[in-house]
C-alpha positions in Angstrom: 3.3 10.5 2.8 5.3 13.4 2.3 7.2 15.1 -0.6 10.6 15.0 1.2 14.6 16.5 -0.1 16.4 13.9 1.3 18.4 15.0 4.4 20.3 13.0 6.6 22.4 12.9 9.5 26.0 11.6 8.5 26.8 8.4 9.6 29.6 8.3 12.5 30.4 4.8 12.2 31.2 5.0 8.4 33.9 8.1 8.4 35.9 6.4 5.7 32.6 6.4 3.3 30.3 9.6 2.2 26.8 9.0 2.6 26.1 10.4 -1.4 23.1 8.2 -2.7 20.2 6.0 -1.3 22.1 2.8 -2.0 24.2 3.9 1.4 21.2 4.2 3.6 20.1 1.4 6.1 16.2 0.8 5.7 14.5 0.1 9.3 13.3 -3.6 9.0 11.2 -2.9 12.1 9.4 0.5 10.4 5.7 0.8 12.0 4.2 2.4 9.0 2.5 0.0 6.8 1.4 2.6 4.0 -0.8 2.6 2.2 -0.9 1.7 -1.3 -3.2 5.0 -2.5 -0.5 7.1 -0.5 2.4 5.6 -2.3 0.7 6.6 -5.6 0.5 10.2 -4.4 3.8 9.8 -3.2 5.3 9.0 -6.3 3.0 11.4 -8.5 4.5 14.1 -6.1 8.1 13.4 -6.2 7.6 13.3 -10.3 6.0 16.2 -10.1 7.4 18.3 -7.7 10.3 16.7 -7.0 11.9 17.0 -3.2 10.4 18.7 -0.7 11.2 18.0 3.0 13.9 16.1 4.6 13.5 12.3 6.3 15.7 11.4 9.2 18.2 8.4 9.5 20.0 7.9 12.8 24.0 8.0 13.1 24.1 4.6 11.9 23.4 5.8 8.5 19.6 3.8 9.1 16.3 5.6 8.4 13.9 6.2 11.4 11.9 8.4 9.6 11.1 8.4 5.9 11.4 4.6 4.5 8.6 5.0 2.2 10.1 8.6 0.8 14.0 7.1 0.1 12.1 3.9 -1.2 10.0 5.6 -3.4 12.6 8.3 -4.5 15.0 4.9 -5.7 12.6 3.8 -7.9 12.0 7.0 -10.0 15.4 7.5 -10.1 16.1 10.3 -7.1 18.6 8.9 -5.8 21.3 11.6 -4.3 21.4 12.1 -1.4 22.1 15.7 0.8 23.6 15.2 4.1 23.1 17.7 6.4 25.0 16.9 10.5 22.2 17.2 13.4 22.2 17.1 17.0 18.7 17.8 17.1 19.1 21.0 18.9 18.3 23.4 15.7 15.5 22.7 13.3 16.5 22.0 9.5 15.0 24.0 7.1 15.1 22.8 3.5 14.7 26.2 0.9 13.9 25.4 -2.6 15.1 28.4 -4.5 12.9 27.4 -7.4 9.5 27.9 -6.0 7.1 30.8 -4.9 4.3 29.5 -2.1 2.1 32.2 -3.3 1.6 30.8 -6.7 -0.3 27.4 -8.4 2.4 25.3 -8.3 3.3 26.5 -4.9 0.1 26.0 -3.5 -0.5 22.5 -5.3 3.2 21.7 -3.7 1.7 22.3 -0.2 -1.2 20.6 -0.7 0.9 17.3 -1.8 3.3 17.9 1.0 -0.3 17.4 3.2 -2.1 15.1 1.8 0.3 12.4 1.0 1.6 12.7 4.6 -2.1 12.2 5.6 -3.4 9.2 3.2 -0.1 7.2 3.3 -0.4 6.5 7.0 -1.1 2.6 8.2 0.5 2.2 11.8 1.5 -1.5 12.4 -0.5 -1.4 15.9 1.0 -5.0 16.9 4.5 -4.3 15.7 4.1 -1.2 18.2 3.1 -2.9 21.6 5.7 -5.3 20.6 8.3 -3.6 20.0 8.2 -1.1 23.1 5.1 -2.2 25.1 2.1 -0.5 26.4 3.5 2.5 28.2 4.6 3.9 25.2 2.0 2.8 22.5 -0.4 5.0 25.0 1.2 8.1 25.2 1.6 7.9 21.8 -1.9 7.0 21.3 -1.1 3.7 19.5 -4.8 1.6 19.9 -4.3 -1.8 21.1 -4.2 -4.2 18.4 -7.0 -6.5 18.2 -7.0 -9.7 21.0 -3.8 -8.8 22.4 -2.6 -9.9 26.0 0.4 -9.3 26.6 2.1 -13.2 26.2 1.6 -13.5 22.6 4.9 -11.6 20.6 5.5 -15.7 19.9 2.8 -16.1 18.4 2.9 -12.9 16.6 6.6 -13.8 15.6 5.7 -16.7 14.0 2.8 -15.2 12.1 5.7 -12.5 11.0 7.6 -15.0 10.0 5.6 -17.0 8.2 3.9 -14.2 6.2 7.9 -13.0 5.1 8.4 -16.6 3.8 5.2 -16.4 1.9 6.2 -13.0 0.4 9.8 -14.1 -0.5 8.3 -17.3 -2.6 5.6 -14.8 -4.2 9.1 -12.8 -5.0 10.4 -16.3 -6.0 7.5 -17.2 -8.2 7.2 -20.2 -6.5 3.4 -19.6 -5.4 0.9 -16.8 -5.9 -1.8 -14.9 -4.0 -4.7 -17.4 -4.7 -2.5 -20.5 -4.3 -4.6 -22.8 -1.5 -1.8 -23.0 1.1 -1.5 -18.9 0.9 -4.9 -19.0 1.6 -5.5 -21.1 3.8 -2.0 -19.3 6.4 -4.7 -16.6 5.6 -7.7 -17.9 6.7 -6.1 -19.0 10.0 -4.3 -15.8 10.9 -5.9 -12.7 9.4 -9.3 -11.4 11.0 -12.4 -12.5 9.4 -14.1 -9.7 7.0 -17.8 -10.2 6.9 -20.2 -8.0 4.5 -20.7 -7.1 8.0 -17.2 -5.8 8.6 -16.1 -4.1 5.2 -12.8 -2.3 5.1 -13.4 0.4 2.2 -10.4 0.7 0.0 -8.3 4.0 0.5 -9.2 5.2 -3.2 -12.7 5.4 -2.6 -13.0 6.3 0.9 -10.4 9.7 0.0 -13.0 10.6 -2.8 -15.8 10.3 -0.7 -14.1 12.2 2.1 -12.7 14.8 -0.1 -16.5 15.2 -1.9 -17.9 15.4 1.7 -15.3 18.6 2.5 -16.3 20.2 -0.1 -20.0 19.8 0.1 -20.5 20.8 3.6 -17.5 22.7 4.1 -16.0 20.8 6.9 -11.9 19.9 7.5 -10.7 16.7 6.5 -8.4 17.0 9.5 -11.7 16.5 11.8 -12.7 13.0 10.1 -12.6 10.5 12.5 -12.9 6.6 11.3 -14.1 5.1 14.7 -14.8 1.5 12.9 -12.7 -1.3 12.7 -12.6 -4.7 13.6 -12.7 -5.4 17.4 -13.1 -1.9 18.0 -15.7 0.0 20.1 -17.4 2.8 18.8 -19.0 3.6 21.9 -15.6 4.1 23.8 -14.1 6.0 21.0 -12.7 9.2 22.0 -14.3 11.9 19.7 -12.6 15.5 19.5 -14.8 18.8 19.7 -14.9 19.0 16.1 -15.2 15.0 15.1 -16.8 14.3 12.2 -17.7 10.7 11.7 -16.7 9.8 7.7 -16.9 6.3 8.3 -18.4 2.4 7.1 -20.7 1.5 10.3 -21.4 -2.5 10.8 -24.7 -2.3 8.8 -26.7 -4.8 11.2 -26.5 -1.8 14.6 -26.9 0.9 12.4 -29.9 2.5 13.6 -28.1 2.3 17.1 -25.4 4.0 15.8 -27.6 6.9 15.1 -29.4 7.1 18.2 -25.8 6.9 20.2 -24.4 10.0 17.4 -28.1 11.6 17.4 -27.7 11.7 21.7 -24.5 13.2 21.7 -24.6 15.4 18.7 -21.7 14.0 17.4 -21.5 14.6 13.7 -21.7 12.2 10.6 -21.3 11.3 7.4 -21.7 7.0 7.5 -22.5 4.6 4.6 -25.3 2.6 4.6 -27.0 0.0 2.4 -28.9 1.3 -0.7 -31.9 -1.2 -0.4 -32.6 -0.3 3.5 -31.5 2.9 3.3 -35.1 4.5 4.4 -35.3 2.0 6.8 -32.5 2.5 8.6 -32.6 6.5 8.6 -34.4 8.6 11.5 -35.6 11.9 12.1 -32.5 13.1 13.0 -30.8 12.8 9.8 -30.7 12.9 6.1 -30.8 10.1 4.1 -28.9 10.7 0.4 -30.1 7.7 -2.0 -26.7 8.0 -4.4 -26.9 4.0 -4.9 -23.5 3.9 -5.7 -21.7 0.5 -6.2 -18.3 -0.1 -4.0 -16.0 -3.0 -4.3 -14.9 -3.4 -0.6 -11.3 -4.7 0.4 -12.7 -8.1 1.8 -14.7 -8.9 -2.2 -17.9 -7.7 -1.2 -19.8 -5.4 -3.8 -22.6 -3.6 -2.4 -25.2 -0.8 -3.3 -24.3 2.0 -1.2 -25.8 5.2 0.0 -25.4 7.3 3.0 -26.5 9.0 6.4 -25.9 12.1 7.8 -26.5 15.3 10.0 -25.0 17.7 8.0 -27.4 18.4 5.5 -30.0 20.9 6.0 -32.1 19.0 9.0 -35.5 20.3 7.2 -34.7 17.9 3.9 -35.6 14.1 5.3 -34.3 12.2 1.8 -32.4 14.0 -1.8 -31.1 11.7 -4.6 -27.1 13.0 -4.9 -26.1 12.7 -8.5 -22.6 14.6 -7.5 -21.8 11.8 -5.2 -23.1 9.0 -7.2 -19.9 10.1 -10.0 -17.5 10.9 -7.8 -18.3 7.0 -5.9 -18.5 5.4 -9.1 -15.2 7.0 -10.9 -13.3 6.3 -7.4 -14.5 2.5 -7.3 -13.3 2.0 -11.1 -9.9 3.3 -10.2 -9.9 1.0 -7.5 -10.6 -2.0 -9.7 -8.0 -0.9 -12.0 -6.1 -0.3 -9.8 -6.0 -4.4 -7.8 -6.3 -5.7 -10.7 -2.9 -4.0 -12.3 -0.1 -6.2 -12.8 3.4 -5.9 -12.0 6.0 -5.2 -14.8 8.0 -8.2 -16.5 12.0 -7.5 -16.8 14.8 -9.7 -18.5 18.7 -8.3 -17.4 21.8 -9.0 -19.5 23.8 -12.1 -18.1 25.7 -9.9 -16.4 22.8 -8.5 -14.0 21.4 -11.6 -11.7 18.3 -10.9 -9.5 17.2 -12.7 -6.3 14.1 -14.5 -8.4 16.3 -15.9 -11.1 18.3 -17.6 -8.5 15.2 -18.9 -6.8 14.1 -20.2 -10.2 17.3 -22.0 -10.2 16.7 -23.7 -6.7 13.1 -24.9 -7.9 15.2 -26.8 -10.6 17.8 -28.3 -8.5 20.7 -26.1 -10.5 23.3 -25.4 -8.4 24.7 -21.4 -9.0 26.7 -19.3 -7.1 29.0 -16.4 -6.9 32.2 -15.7 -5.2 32.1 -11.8 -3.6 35.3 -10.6 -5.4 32.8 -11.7 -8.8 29.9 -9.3 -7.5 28.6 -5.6 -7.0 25.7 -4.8 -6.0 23.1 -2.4 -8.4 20.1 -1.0 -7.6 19.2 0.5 -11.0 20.7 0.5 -14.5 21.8 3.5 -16.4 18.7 3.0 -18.7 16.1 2.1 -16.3 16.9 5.4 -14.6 16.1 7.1 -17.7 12.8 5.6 -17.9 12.1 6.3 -13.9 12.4 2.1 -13.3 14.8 0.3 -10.7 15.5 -3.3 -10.0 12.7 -4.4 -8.0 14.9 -6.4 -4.4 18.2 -4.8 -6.3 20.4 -7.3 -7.9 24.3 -7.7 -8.6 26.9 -7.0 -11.5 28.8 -10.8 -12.1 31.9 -10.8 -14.4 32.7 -12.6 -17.6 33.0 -16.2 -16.0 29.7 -15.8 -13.4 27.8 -14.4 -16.3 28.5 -17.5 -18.6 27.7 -19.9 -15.6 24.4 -17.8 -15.2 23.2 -18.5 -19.1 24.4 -22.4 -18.9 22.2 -22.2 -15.8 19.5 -20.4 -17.4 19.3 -23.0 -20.6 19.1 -25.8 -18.0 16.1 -24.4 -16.3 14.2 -23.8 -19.4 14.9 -27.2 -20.2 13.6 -28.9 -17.4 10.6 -26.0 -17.6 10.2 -27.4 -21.0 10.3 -30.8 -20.2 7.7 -30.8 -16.7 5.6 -29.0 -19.7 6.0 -31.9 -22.3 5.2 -34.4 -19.3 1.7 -32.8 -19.2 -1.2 -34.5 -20.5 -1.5 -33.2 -24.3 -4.8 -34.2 -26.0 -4.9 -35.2 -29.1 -7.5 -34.5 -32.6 -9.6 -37.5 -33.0 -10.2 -39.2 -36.7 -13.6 -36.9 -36.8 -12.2 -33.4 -35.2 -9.6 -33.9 -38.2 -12.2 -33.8 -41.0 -14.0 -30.8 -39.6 -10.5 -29.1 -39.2 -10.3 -30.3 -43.1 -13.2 -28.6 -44.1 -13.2 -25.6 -41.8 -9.2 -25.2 -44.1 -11.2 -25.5 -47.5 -12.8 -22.4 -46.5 -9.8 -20.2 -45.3 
C-alpha cells in the first residue's frame, strides 16, 4: 500500500458540511482489497515515517473508492485531516511536498515506500469481484476466477460472507475466539483445505526471500510471478517475457515442474524440501541446500531449500549461508509477529465501545442510549498523542448515560464473578496441608 496525502473530491450531497477529517469519509463495505497484513505494517511504518505522500480517491458521496487501507491506517496513528481538492477527472492531481528533495536519502527511501507498500499490500477478493460485476469485467481487468466458481453460487457465497462477519463481530464481542470449536469447525466447512502439499508462505518471509533473490541475481522484483495457488494451473498460467517464477511449487509434481520450466526456459527461483532436495533437482538447475526452517500459513513447519536456473548453470549444488539468515530472521518475525496480541484499553464512563455493550448482552443487562445523550469519537485527545485510536470507534454519553454505564458495569462483574465462584474449586486435603506446613517452616 501506498504512502498517500489525503485528497478527496468534495462531497456534493453534503454542501452544508466540510469534508475536514477522516471521521467524515464513507469507508466502501464492498472494497476488493483484502491486504495484506505485512503491507499494513509497511504502511503504517511509512506514514510514521514519512508521513503523506499521494492522494486516495472518494467519490462525490464523500465514500472512498480508492484508498480504504491508507485513511484507515492514517486514523489510527493519528493523521487524521483531511485536504480536499474538487475533481472531474479531466486534470491529474499532483500532490508537492515542499519538504522533500527526491535526489536525496530520505527522498529516495520515500519512493521506495511509496513502491513497495503499494506492491506487498495487495490481496484482491477474487469472489467479491465476479460477484459484484461478473465475468466481463473481472477479465479485462484480469481478475483470475476464484476457485470452484459457476456462476449460481453469490447465495452461497453470501451466506459464507455473512456468517464469517458474525463470527468476527463476536471475536470483537469477546464472546468466542479463533480456536473456539464452532469457529473452527464454519472453517473447516468453508475455507479450502491446506495440505503440506499446498502451503501458502506467509508475506514476511516470502518478501525476504524475494527481495534476497533480487539482489543476488540481479533480477526486478516487478518480474516475479507466483503462478501457485490452490485450484490453479500452472501450466495455463500466462508468463510475461521477463517472468520469473519466485514461488512455493506443490512438492509431490515437482520434478514436473522443472521439466515444464526447463522446456520453455522460463525462469525460477522455487522452494523445495531440504531432505529431497537432490532428488528432486535436474541437470538443468541448481540446487542451493540453505535448510532453512519456514512456518507456513496453514501450521506446517518444514526444512526448506531451493531450485533454480539462475545461478551459474556450470555449479550443480552450493550450500547458501546468506539465504539461510535472511530465511531464518524473516520466519522469526513471522512468528512474532501471529503470535502478537492485541492491545487491552479501559475508557472513562463517559466513552462506551461496541464490546462493552456486547459484554452487557452476554449478561442479560439491559443498556441503552438515547441519540441527543451521544457523539460519536474515534480517538481521544491522549490516544492521539501516543499514535492510538478506538479500535470500531465508540461514543461520548453525558452525566446520566455515564452513571447507567458503571451500575451496568458492576452488574456484569458481578455475575462474571459469580459464573467464576460456581466453578468447581478444589480444595487442600488433611495431607497437602501438612506439607504446605512444613514447606512455611522453611520460608
Amino acid at each position: 500500500m501506498r504512502s498517500y496525502f489525503i485528497i478527496f473530491a468534495k462531497n456534493l450531497f453534503m454542501k452544508d458540511k466540510e469534508l475536514t477529517k477522516i471521521e467524515d469519509l464513507k469507508f466502501d463495505d464492498k472494497n476488493f482489497n483484502r491486504h495484506t497484513q505485512y503491507g499494513h505494517k509497511l504502511l503504517e511504518d511509512s506514514l510514521r515515517k514519512f508521513g503523506a505522500g499521494r492522494s486516495i480517491l472518494i467519490d462525490k458521496n464523500g465514500k472512498i473508492v480508492a484508498g480504504n487501507g491508507i485513511a484507515e491506517t492514517a486514523a489510527d496513528i493519528g493523521l487524521d485531516d483531511i485536504i480536499v481538492v474538487k475533481s472531474d477527472g479531466k486534470k491529474l492531481v499532483a500532490v508537492q511536498r515542499t519538504d522533500i528533495d527526491l535526489d536525496t536519502p530520505e527522498g529516495r527511501e520515500m519512493a521506495l515506500a511509496d513502491n513497495q507498500t503499494s506492491l506487498i499490500d495487495i490481496d484482491i477478493d477474487e469472489n467479491a469481484v465476479w460477484e459484484e460485476l461478473g465475468e466481463d469485467v473481472a477479465k479485462a481487468w484480469s481478475v483470475d476466477i476464484p476457485e470452484g466458481w459457476d456462476g449460481d453460487d453469490t447465495d452461497d457465497q453470501q451466506t459464507i460472507a455473512e456468517k464469517e462477519r458474525e463470527f468476527r463481530e463476536r471475536m470483537a464481542a469477546g464472546e468466542i475466539s479463533e480456536e473456539d470449536e464452532e469457529y473452527q469447525e464454519f472453517l473447516e466447512k468453508f475455507k479450502l483445505k491446506k495440505t503440506t502439499d499446498d502451503c501458502y508462505t506467509p508475506e514476511i518471509v516470502y518478501n525476504a526471500i524475494a527481495d534476497w533473490v533480487a539482489n543476488q541475481y540481479g533480477v526486478k522484483m516487478k518480474d516475479f510471478v507466483r503462478p501457485f495457488y490452490p485450484g490453479g494451473d500452472y501450466k495455463s498460467f500466462v508468463y510475461p517475457k521477463n517472468a520469473v517464477v519466485v514461488d512455493n511449487p506443490p512438492f509431490s509434481i515437482l520434478a514436473e515442474i522443472l521439466t515444464f520450466y526447463r522446456e520453455r526456459k522460463i525462469k525460477f527461483f522455487l522452494f523445495a524440501p531440504a531432505l529431497t532436495l537432490f532428488s528432486s533437482s535436474s541437470q538443468s538447475c541448481t540446487a542451493l541446500a540453505a535448510g532453512a526452517t519456514i512456518t507456513y500459513a496453514n501450521g506446517a513447519t518444514v526444512n526448506t531449500s531451493f531450485l533454480t536456473n539462475l545461478e551459474d548453470p556450470t555449479i550443480r549444488l552450493r550450500s547458501m549461508p546468506s539465504l539461510y539468515r535472511v530465511v531464518t530472521r524473516a520466519n522469526e518475525e513471522n512468528q512474532r509477529a501471529t503470535k502478537r496480541e492485541l492491545p487491552k484499553y479501559t475508557y472513562p464512563d463517559y466513552i462506551v465501545t461496541a464490546p462493552f455493550v456486547a459484554r452487557l448482552s452476554k449478561y442479560g443487562i439491559d443498556f441503552k442510549v438515547a441519540v441527543t445523550e451521544s457523539e460519536q469519537v474515534s480517538q481521544l485527545d491522549m490516544q492521539k498523542e501516543n499514535g492510538k485510536a478506538i479500535f470500531g470507534k465508540g461514543y461520548f454519553v453525558g452525566e446520566k448515560a455515564a452513571a447507567e454505564k458503571a451500575a451496568a458495569e458492576k452488574a456484569a462483574a458481578e455475575k462474571a464473578a459469580a459464573e467464576k465462584a460456581a466453578a468447581t474449586r478444589w480444595q487442600l486435603s488433611d495431607r497437602e496441608k501438612e506439607i504446605i506446613r512444613k514447606l512455611s517452616q522453611n520460608d
